[in-house]
PAZAPA-4460 file (N, C-alpha, C; in steps of 0.05 Angstrom, whole numbers, plus 32768, in hexadecimal, padded with zeros to 4 digits):
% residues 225
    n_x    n_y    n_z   ca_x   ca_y   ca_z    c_x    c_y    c_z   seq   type   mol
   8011   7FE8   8000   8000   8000   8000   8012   8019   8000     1      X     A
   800C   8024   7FEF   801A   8046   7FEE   8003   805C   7FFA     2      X     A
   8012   8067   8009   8005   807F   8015   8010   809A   8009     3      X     A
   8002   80AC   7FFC   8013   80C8   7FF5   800A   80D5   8004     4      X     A
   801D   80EC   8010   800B   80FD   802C   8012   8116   8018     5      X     A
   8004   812A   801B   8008   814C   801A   8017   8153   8031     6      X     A
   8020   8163   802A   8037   8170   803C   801E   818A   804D     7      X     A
   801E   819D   8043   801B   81B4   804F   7FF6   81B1   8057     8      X     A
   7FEE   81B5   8072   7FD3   81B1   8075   7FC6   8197   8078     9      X     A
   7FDD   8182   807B   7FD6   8163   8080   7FF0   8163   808D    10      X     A
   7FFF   815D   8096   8017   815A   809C   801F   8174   80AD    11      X     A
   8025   818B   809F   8029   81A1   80B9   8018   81B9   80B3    12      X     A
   8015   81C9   80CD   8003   81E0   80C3   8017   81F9   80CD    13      X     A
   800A   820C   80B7   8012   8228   80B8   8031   8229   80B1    14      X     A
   803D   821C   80AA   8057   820F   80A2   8066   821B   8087    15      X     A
   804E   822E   8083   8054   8238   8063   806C   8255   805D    16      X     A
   806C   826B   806E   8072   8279   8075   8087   827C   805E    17      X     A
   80A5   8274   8067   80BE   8276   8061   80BA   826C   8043    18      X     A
   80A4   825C   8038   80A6   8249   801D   8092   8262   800B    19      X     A
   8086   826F   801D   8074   8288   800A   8088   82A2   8001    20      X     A
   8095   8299   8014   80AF   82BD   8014   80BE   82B6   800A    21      X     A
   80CD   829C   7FFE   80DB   828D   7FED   80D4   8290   7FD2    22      X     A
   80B9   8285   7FCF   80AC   8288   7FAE   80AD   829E   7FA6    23      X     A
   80A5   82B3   7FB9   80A9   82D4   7FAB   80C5   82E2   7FA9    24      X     A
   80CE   82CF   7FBC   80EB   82DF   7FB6   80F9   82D5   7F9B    25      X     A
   80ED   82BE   7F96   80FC   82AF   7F7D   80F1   82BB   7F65    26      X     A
   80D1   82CA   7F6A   80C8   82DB   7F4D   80D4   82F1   7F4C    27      X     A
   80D9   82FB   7F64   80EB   8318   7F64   8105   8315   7F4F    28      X     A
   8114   8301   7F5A   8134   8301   7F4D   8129   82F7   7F36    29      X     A
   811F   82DB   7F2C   811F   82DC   7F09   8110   82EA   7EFD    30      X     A
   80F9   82F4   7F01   80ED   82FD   7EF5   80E6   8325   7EF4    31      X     A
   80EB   8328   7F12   80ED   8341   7F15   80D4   8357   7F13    32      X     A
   80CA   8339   7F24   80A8   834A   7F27   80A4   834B   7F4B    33      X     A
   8096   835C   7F52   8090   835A   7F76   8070   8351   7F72    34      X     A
   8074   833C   7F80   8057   832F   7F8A   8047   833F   7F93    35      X     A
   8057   8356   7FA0   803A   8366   7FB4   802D   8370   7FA0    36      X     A
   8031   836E   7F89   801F   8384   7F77   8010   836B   7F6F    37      X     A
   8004   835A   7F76   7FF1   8347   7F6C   7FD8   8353   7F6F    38      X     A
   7FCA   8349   7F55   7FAC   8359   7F54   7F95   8342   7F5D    39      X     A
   7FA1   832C   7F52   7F85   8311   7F60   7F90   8306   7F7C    40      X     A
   7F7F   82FB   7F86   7F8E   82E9   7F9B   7F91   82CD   7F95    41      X     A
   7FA3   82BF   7F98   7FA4   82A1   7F94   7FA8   8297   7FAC    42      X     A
   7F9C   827E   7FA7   7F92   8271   7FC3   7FAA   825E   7FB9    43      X     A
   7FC0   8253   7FC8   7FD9   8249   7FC8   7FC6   8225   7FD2    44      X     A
   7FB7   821D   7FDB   7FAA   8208   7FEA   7FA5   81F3   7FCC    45      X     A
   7FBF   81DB   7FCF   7FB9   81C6   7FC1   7FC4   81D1   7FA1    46      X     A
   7FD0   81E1   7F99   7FDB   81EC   7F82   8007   81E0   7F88    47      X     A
   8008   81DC   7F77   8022   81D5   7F76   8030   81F2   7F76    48      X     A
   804C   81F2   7F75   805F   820B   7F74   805D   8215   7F5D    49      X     A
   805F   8204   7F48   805C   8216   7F2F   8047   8225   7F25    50      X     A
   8037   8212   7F2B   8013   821A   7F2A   8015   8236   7F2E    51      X     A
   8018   8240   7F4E   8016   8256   7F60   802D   826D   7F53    52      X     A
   8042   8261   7F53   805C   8275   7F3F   804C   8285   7F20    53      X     A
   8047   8267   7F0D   8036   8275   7EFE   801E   828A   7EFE    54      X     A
   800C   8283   7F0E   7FF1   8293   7F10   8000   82B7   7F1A    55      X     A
   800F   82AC   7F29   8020   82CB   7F37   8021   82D4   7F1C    56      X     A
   802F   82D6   7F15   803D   82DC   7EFF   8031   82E3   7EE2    57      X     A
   801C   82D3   7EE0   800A   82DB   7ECB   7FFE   82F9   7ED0    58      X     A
   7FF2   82F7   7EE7   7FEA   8313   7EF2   7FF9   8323   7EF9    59      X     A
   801A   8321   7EFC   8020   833F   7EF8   802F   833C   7EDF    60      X     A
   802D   8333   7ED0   8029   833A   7EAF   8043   8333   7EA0    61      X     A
   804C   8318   7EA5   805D   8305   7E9D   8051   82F4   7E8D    62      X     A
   8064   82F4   7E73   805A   82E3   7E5F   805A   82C4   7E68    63      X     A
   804A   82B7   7E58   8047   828E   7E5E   8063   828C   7E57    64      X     A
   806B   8296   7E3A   807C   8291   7E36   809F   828E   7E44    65      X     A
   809F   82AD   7E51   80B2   82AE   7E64   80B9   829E   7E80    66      X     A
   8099   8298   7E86   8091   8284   7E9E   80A6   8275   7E94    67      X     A
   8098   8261   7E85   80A3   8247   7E7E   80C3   8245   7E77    68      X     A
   80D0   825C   7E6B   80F1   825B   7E6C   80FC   825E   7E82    69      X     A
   80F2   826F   7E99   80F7   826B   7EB2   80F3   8261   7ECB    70      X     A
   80DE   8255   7EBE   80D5   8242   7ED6   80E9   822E   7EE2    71      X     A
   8103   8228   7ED3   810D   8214   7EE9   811B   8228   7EFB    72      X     A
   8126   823E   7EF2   813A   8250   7F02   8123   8259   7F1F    73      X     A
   810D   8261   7F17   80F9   8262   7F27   80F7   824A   7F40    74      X     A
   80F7   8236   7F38   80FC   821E   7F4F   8116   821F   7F5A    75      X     A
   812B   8219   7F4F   814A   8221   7F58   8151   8230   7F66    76      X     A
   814B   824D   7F68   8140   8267   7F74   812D   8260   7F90    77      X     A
   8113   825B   7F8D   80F9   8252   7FA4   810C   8243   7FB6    78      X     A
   811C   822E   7FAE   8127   8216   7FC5   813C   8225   7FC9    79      X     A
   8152   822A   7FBE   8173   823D   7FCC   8159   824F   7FDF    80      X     A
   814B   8266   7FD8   8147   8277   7FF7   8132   8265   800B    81      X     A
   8129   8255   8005   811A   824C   8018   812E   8238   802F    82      X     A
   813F   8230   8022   8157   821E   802F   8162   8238   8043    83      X     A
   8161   8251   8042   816C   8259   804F   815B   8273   8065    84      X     A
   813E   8272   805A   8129   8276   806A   811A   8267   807C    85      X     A
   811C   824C   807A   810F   8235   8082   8116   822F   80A1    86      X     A
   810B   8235   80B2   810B   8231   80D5   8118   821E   80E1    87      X     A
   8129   8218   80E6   8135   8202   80F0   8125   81ED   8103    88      X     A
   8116   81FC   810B   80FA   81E7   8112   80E5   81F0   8113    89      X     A
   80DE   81D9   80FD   80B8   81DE   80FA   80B0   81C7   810C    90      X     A
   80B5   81BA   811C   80A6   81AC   812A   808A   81A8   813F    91      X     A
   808F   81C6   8143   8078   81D6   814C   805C   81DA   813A    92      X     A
   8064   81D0   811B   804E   81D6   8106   8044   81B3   80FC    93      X     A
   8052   81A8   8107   803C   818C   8109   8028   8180   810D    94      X     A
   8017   817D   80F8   7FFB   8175   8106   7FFA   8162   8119    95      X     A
   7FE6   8167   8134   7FEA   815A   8144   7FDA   813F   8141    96      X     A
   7FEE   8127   814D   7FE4   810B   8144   7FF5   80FE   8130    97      X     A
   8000   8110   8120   8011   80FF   8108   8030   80FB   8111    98      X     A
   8037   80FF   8130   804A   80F3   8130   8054   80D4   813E    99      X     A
   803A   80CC   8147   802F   80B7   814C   802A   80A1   8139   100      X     A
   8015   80B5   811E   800B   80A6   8109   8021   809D   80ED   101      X     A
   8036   80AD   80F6   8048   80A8   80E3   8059   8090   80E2   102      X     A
   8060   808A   80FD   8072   8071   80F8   805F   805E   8104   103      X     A
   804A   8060   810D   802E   8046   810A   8031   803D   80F1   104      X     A
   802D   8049   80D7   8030   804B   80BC   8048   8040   80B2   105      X     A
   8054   8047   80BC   806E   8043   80A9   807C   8027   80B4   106      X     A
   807B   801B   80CF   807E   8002   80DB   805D   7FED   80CA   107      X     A
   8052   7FF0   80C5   8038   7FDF   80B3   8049   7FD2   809B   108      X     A
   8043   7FB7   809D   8051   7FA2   8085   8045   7FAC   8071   109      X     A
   8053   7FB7   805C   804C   7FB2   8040   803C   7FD4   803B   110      X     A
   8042   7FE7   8049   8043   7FFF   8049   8053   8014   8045   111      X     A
   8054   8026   8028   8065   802F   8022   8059   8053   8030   112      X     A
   806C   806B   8031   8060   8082   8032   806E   8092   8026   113      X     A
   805D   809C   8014   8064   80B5   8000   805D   80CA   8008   114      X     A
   8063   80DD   7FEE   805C   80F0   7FF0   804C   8104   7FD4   115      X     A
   8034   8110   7FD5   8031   8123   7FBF   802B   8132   7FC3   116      X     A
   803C   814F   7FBD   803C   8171   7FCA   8040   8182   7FAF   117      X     A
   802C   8194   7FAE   8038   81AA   7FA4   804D   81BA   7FA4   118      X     A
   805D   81AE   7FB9   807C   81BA   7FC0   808D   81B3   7FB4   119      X     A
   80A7   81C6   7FA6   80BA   81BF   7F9C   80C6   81A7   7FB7   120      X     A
   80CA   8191   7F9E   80DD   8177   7FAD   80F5   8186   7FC4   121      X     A
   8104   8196   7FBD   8113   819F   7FDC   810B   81AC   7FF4   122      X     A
   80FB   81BF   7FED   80E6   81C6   7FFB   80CE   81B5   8013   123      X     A
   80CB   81A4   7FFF   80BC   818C   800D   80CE   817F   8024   124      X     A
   80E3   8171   801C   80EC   8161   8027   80FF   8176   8044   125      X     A
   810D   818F   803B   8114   819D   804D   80F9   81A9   8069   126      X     A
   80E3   81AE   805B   80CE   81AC   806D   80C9   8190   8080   127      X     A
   80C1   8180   8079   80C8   8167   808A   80E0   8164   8097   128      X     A
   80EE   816B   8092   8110   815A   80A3   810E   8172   80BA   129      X     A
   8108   818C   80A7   8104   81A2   80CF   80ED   81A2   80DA   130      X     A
   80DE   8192   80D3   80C3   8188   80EB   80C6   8173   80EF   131      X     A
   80E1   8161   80F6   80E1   8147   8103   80CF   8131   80EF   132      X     A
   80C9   812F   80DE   80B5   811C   80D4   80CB   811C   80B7   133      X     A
   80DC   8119   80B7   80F4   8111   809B   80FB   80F4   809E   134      X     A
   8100   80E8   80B4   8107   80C5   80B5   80EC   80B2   80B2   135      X     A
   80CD   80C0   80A4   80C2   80B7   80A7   80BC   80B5   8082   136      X     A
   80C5   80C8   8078   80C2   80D8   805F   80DB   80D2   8052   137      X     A
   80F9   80C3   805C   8114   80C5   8056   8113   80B4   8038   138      X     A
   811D   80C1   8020   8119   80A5   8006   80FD   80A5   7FFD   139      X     A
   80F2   80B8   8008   80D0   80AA   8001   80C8   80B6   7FE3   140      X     A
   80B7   80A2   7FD8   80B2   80A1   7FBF   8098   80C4   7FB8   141      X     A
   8098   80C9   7FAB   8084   80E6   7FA7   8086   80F1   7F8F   142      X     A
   8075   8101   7F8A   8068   8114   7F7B   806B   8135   7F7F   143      X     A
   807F   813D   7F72   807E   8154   7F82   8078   8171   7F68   144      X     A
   8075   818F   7F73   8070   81A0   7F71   8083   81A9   7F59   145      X     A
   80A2   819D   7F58   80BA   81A0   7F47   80BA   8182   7F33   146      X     A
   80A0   8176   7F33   80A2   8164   7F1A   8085   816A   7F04   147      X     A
   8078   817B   7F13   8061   8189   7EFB   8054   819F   7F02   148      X     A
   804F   81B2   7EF9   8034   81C6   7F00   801C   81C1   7F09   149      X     A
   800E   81AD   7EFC   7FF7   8197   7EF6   7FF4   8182   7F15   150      X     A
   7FEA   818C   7F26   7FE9   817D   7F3D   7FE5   815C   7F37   151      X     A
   7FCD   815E   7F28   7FC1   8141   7F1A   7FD1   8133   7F0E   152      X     A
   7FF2   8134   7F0B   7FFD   8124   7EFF   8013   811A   7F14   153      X     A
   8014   8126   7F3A   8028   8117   7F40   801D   80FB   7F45   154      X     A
   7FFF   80FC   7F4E   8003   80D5   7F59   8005   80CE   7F4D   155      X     A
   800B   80CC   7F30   801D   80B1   7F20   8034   80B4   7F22   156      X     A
   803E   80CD   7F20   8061   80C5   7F25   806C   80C2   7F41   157      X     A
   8056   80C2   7F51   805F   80BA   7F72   8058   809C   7F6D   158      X     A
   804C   8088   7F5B   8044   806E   7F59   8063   806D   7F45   159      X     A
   8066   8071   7F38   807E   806E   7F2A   808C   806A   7F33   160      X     A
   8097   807B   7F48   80B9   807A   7F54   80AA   806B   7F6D   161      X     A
   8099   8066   7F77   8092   804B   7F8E   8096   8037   7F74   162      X     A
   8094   802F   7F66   8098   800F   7F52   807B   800C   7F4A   163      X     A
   8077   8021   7F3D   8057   8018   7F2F   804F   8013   7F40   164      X     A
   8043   8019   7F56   8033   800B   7F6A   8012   8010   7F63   165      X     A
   8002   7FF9   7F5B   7FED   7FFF   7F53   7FD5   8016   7F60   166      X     A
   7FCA   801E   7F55   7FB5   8031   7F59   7FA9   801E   7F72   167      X     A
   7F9A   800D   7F76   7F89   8007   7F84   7F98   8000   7FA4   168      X     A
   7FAE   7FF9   7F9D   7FC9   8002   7FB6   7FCC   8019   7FC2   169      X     A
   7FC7   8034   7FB9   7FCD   8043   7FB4   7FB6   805A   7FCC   170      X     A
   7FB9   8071   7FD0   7FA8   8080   7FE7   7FB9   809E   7FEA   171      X     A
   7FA6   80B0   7FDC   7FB7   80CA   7FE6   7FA2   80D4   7FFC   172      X     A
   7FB1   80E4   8007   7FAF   80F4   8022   7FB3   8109   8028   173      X     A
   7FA2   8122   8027   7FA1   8139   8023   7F8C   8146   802E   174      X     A
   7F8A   8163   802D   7F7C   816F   8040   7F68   8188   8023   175      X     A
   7F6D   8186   8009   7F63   8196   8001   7F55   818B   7FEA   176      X     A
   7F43   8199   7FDF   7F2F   818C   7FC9   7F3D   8187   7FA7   177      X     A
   7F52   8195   7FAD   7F6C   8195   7F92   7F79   8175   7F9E   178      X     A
   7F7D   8170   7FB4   7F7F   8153   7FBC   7F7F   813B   7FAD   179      X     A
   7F5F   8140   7FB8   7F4A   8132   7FAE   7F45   8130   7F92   180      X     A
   7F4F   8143   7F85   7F4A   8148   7F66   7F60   8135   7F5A   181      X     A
   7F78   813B   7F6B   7F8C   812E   7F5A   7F94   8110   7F62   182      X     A
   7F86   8105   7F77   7F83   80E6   7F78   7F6F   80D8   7F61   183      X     A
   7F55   80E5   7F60   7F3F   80E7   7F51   7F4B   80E1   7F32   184      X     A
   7F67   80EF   7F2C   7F6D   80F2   7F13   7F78   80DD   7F06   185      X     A
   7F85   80CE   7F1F   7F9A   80B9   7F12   7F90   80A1   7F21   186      X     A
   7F6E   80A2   7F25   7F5F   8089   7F35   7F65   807B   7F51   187      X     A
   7F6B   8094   7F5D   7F73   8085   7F76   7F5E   8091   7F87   188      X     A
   7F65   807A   7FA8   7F50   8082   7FB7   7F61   809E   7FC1   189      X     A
   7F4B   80B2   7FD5   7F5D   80C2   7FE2   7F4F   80C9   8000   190      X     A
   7F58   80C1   8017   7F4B   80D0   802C   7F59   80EB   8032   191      X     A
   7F46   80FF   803C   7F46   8116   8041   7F41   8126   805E   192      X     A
   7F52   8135   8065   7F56   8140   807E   7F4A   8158   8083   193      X     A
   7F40   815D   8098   7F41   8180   809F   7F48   8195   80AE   194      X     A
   7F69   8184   80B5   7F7F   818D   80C2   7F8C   81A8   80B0   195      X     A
   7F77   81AF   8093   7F85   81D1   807F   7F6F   81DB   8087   196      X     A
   7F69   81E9   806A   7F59   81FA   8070   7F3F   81EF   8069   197      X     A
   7F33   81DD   8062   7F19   81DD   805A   7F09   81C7   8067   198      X     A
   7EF4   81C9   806D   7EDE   81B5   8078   7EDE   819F   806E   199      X     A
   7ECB   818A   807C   7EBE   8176   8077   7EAE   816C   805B   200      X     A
   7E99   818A   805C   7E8A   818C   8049   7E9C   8198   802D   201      X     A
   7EB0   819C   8033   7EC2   81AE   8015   7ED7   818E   800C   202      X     A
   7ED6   817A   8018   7EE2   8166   8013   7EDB   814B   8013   203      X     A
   7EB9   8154   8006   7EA5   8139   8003   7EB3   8129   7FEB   204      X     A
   7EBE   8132   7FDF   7EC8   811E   7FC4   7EDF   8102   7FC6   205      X     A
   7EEC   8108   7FE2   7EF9   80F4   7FF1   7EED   80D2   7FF5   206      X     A
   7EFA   80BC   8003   7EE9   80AD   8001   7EE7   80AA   801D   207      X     A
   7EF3   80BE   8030   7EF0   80BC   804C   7F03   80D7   8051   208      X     A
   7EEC   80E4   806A   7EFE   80F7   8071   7F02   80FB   808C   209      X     A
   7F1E   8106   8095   7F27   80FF   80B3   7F2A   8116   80C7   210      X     A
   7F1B   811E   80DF   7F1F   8136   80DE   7F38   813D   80EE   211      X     A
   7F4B   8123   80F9   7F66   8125   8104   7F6F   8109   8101   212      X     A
   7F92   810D   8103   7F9F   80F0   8107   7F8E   80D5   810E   213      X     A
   7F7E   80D7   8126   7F76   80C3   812B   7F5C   80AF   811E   214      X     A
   7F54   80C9   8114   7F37   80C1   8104   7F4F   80B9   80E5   215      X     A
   7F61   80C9   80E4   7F69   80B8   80C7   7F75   8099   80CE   216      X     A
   7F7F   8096   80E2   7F8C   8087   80E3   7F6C   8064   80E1   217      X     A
   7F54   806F   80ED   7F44   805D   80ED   7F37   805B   80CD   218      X     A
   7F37   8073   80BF   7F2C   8076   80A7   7F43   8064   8091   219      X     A
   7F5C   8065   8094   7F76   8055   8088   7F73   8036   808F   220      X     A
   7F66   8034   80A5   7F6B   8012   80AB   7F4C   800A   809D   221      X     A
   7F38   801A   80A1   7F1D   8014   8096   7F22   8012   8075   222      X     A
   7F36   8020   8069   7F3C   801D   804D   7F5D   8005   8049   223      X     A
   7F5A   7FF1   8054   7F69   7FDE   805E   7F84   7FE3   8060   224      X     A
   7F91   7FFB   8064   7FA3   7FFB   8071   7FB3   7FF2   807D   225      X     A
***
């Protein structure tokens, strides 16, 4: 069984801080636009890095085209300042229960744990290792923020680098309705949390939803776990 967890809003909260002041600082230097002049708001919840980089960017009046030539310098950029904004301990931003539920999980025969985040891959994994929850995540197979724009395409490449592990093996775990969308996409089951920002009722499309560690941990074994 593969488990993919979301990082931000399933895993830790309010945790975002240093990874938001990162992304803008990275549109500042390549691109040489200031975020504060944004005219829409984007709701960052369940959007990958690029996703959020792009939409910025469209609105203060950057070509697709330029996006896309810079977009890797843009990631390269986001992870160097966030590596050096990043709190030496987020452990304080752990949802509470998952440090219990983590190596329950990860000691289970024949249980793998991933990951699929809209976070650039260093980002991700530097967020985990300074909230104590990295030897649980160490090697782990995922989907991340720096392998597409397109949320809906990491749970197959988080089944990929786990060894094809079939869909019906398979269970993402997340806290937002973009989640849910992108389990939905590549046929997997997904239970859903409401340890972010959104309700019960905003995450009916789930096939079980948990409203903390413990209820997931009964909702995971009810989905044979």
């Amino acid at each position: 069984m593969l488990l993919l967890f979301d990082i931000d809003g399933t895993l830790l909260d309010s945790a975002t801080d240093a990874h938001r002041l990162a992304l803008n600082s990275a549109l500042k230097e390549v691109h040489g636009v200031d975020p504060a002049g944004l005219r829409a708001k984007i709701g960052p919840a369940g959007r990958t890095d690029g996703e959020i980089a792009r939409l910025m960017l469209l609105d203060l009046g950057v070509s697709a085209v330029r996006i896309d030539e810079r977009a890797d310098a843009v990631r390269e950029t986001c992870c160097r300042v966030y590596a050096q904004l990043c709190p030496s301990d987020l452990s304080a931003h752990v949802v509470p229960g998952m440090r219990s539920l983590l190596p329950w999980l990860f000691g289970r025969d024949g249980v793998t744990l991933g990951l699929v985040t809209g976070n650039f891959e260093p980002v991700a994994r530097l967020k985990l290792l300074r909230a104590g929850l990295g030897e649980w995540f160490r090697g782990a197979p995922g989907g991340f923020g720096s392998d597409s724009e397109d949320r809906a395409a990491l749970p197959a490449i988080a089944r990929r680098r786990a060894g094809h592990v079939a869909r019906k093996e398979t269970i993402v775990i997340g806290d937002t309705p973009r989640d849910i969308a992108c389990a939905r996409a590549d046929g997997l089951r997904c239970v859903a949390v409401t340890t972010g920002c959104f309700g019960t009722e905003e995450l009916t499309g789930a096939d079980a939803v948990a409203t903390d560690a413990a209820e997931l941990r009964m909702k995971l074994e009810e989905l044979g776990v």
